[in-house]
C-alpha positions, 0 to 999 in steps of 0.5 A, spaced: 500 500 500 504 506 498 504 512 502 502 520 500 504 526 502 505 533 500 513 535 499 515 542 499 523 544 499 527 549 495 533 547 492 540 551 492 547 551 489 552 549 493 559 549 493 564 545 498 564 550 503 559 546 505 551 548 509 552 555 512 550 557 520 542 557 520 542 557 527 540 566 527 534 563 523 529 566 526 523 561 531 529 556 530 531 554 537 536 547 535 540 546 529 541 538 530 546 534 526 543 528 524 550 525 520 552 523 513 546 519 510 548 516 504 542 514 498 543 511 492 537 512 487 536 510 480 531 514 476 525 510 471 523 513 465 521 511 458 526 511 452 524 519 451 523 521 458 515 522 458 515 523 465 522 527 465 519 532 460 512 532 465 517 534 471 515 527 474 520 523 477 520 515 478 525 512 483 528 506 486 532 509 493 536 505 498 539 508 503 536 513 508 529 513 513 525 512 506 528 507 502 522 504 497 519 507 491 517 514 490 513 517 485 513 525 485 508 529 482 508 536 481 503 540 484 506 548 484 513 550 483 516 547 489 511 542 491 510 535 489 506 530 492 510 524 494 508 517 493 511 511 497 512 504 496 515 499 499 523 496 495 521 491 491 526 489 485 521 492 479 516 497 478 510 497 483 503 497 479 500 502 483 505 506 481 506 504 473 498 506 473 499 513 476 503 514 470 500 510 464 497 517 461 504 518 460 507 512 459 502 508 456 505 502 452 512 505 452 517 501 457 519 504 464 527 504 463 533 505 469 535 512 465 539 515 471 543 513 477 544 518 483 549 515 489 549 522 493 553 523 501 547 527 505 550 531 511 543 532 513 542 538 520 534 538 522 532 545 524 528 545 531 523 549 534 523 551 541 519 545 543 523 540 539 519 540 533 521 539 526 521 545 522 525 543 516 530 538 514 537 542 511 542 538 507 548 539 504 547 534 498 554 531 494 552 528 488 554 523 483 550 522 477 551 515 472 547 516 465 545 508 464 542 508 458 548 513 454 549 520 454 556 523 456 557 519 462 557 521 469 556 529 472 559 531 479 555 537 483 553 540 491 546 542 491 542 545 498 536 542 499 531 544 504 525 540 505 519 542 510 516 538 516 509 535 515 504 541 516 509 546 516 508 553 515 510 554 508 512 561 510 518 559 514 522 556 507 522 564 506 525 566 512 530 560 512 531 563 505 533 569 507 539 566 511 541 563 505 542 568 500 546 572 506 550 567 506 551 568 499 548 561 497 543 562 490 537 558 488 538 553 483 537 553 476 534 546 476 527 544 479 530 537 481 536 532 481 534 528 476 532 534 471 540 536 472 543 530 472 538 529 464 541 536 462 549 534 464 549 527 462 544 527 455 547 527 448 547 534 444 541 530 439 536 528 445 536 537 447 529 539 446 527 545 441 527 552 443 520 553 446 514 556 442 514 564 441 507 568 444 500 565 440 500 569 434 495 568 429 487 564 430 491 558 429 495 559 435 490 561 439 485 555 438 491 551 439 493 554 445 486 552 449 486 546 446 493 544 448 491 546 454 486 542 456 490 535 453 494 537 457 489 537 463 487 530 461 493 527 462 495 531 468 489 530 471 489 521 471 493 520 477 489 524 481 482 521 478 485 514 479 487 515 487 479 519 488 482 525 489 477 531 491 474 534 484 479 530 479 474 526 476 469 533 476 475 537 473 477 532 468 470 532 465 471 539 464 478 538 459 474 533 456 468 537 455 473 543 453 476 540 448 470 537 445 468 544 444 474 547 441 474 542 436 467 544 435 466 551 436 473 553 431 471 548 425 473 554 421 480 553 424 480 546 425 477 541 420 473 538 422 473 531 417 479 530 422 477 532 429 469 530 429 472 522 431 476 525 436 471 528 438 466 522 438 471 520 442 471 525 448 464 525 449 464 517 451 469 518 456 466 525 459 460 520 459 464 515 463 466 521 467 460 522 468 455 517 471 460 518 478 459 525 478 452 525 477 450 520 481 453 524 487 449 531 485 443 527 486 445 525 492 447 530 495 441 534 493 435 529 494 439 529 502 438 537 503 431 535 500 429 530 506 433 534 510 428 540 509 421 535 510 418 535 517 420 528 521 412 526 521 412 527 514 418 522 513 414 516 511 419 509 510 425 508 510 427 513 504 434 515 507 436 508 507 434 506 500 438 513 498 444 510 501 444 504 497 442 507 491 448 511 491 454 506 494 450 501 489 452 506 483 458 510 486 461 501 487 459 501 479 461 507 476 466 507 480 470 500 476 468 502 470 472 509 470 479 505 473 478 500 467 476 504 462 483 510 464 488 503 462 483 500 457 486 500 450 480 506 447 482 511 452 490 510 451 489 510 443 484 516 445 490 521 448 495 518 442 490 521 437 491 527 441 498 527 442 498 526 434 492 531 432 496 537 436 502 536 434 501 536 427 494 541 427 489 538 421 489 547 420 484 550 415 485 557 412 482 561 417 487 559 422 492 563 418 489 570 419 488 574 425 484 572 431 480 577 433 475 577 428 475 568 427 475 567 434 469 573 434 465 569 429 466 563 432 463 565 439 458 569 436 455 563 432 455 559 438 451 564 441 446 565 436 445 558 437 444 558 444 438 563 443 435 560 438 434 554 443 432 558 449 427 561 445 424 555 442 424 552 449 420 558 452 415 557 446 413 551 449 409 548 454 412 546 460 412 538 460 418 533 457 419 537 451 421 544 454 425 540 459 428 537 453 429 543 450 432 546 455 437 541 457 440 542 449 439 550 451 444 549 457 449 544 453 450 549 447 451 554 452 457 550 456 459 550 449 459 558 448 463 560 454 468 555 453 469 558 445 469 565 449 474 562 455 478 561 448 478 567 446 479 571 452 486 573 450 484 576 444 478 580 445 478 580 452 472 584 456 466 583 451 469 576 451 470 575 459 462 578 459 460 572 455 464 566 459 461 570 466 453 570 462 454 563 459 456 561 466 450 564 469 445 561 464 449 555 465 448 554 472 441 557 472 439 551 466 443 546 471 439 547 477 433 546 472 436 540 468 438 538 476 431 537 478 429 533 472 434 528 474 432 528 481 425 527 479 427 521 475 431 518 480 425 519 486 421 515 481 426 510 480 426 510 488 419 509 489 418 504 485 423 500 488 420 502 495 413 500 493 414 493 491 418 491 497 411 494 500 414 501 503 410 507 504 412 511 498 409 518 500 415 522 502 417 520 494 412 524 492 412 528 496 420 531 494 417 530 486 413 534 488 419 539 491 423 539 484 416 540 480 415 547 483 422 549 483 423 547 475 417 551 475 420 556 478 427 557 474 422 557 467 419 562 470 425 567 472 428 565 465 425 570 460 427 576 463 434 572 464 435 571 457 433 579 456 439 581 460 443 576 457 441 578 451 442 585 451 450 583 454 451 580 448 452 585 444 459 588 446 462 583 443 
């Protein structure tokens, strides 16, 4: 069973004069010497360094209180998440599947080996609690598989206690710097080690310049939220709070790009990828749904009157929901390894690289992207309107469940844009969301009084009272009722702040 936690350390240059005096650091009371530690790590990465190029690292590390397995994932600049596994002789699986999005059917291979001399100091608070871990690191790199050989260096590390201040790395760095010591120019060791031992041909190209045309843009957005989808795996497949929410969106994102700016992509050649986009959002999906249901049909029995509680309607929730999370729950983690999923992301990964770009792609991106986010609005209107000419019953809900959808489309094209056309393009993502949110609780509400049926026709051949199901149905009836009749004004403000753009 491997081990998280949160890594939060800066990494300094050094050179043999060793760590300077941290005992002026002000709320450390001890500096304690833990001795020389030594650690010999050897670092796994595909032929082309996937994980390398991603800023995730994959080791196998004797020596030291943590020996075992460690795979770091970035979180922000100086921040990982650490995940531990006990030694074993090759690579846990838990682990291999928290990278699969990157590595997929490439071999994870020992690029790198790190046999280091840790002159490790512990930096104490008057009460004896650990602040932070302080060392001199004396480095020696192999590269195993070619390169140029062996590289030598000193480094300073300083890693925070768990559930320290992050505060406090700033002031140990302000010690530092006085002491004349600078941070490194390297984000880890093994990206060092990688820049110093790697052949001259492996060196990657120049990063790209600023986005410049329609073309740019577009592709900018939609790499954006490739990367997110891949980014995001490890994090869905541990159950991470909001992973799964948050990668529906990337997918949802995506698809809408490649829709909204056909006029920069072809479509011929992204609609397939796009088919594929909407069956893994509707994976995503079931969990996500299945938990907004329950938790709005539990605020709902929470607002009933106990007398008017009939049943054991609480309980029936509750297996309903373990019933669909258990399920849906399986599904997701076989289809992130299945063979679609993965053939899914290399068809991305193809796609972005080499853009399937039509003429429009070219021009200046103002009015392409304008255009398009126009042209997506007007969709959306004509369904709003076609909804609020209907009467109220499964049509209109119909209706207004396309309304909502073609709206979510709209302020994904004017996130897009947003860096182009700026305020007319931000009042069009804060009036889609809006109308989004307002159509959600409407759509919500449909779902609900689907699921109470569902619920209750269960509930009446075990023989149970069914009234409070009829009771909440009616609950969401009114307030759908509700929403349709606070949507004509609605729509009339958000029309009138749709003509800026």
């Amino acid at each position: 069973m491997a081990d998280i936690k949160r890594e939060i350390e800066r990494k300094y240059e050094a050179d043999d004069a060793g760590l300077p005096d941290l005992s002026g650091v002000a709320g450390v009371a001890t500096v304690a010497d833990r001795g020389v530690v030594h650690l010999d790590a050897t670092y796994y990465d595909t032929a082309d360094e996937r994980l390398a190029a991603s800023g995730i690292t994959l080791r196998r590390r004797t020596g030291g209180s943590d020996a075992g397995w460690h795979l770091k994932l970035p979180v922000a600049p100086g921040e990982r998440e650490e995940i531990h596994a006990p030694l074993s002789d090759t690579v846990p699986g838990e682990l291999v599947s928290l990278v699969r999005s990157r590595v997929r059917d490439a071999e994870l291979l020992p690029l790198v080996r790190l046999r280091s001399a840790r002159d490790l100091r512990h930096l104490l608070a008057p009460d004896g609690t650990l602040l932070a871990e302080v060392s001199a690191d004396t480095v020696h790199a192999e590269r195993l598989g070619g390169g140029v050989g062996d590289a030598h260096w000193t480094e300073i590390e300083v890693e925070l206690a768990d559930g320290g201040d992050p505060a406090f790395l700033d002031t140990v760095d302000k010690r530092l710097r006085k002491a004349g010591v600078r941070p490194s120019a390297s984000p880890s060791k093994l990206a060092r080690a990688l820049a110093e031992t790697a052949p001259a041909k492996t060196r990657g190209p120049a990063p790209a310049g600023d986005p410049v045309s329609a073309g740019d843009h577009v592709l900018a957005y939609a790499r954006a939220q490739r990367d997110a989808l891949v980014a995001l795996d490890p994090a869905v497949r541990r159950d991470a709070p909001d992973a799964v929410h948050d990668m529906r969106v990337a997918t949802r994102r995506l698809r809408s790009a490649f829709k909204s700016f056909g006029a920069v992509l072809d479509r011929s050649v992204t609609d397939p990828a796009g088919d594929e986009l909407k069956w893994l959002a509707g994976v995503l999906g079931a969990d996500r749904d299945r938990e907004v249901l329950t938790e709005r049909l539990t605020a709902a029995l929470g607002e009933v009157p106990d007398d008017l509680v009939h049943g054991p309607f609480a309980e029936r929730l509750r297996h309903w929901s373990g019933a669909e999370h258990g399920g849906a729950r399986a599904r997701l983690l076989g289809v992130l390894d299945s063979r679609r999923h993965l053939a899914l992301l290399d068809t991305l990964d193809a796609l972005l690289t080499d853009p399937p770009l039509r003429k429009a792609a070219g021009k200046a991106p103002g009015e392409v992207l304008a255009k398009a986010v126009r042209k997506d609005f007007r969709k959306v209107s004509a369904l709003v309107e076609r909804a609020l000419s209907l009467d109220p019953g499964t049509e209109r809900d119909i209706a207004l469940h396309e309304a909502r959808k073609k709206a979510k489309r709209t302020r994904y094209a004017a996130e897009a844009a947003v860096p182009v056309l700026g305020k007319p393009a931000k009042s069009m993502v804060t009036s889609m969301k809006a109308l989004q949110s307002l159509l959600g609780e409407h759509q919500d509400g449909v779902m609900a009084r689907q699921a109470l049926r569902e619920l209750a026709a269960v509930a009446h051949a075990a023989g149970e009272d069914t009234f409070t199901h009829g009771l909440l149905h009616e609950r969401e009836r009114r307030r759908a009722a509700d929403v349709e009749a606070r949507l004509p004004a609605f729509w009339r403000g958000i029309e009138d702040a749709a003509t800026a753009l």
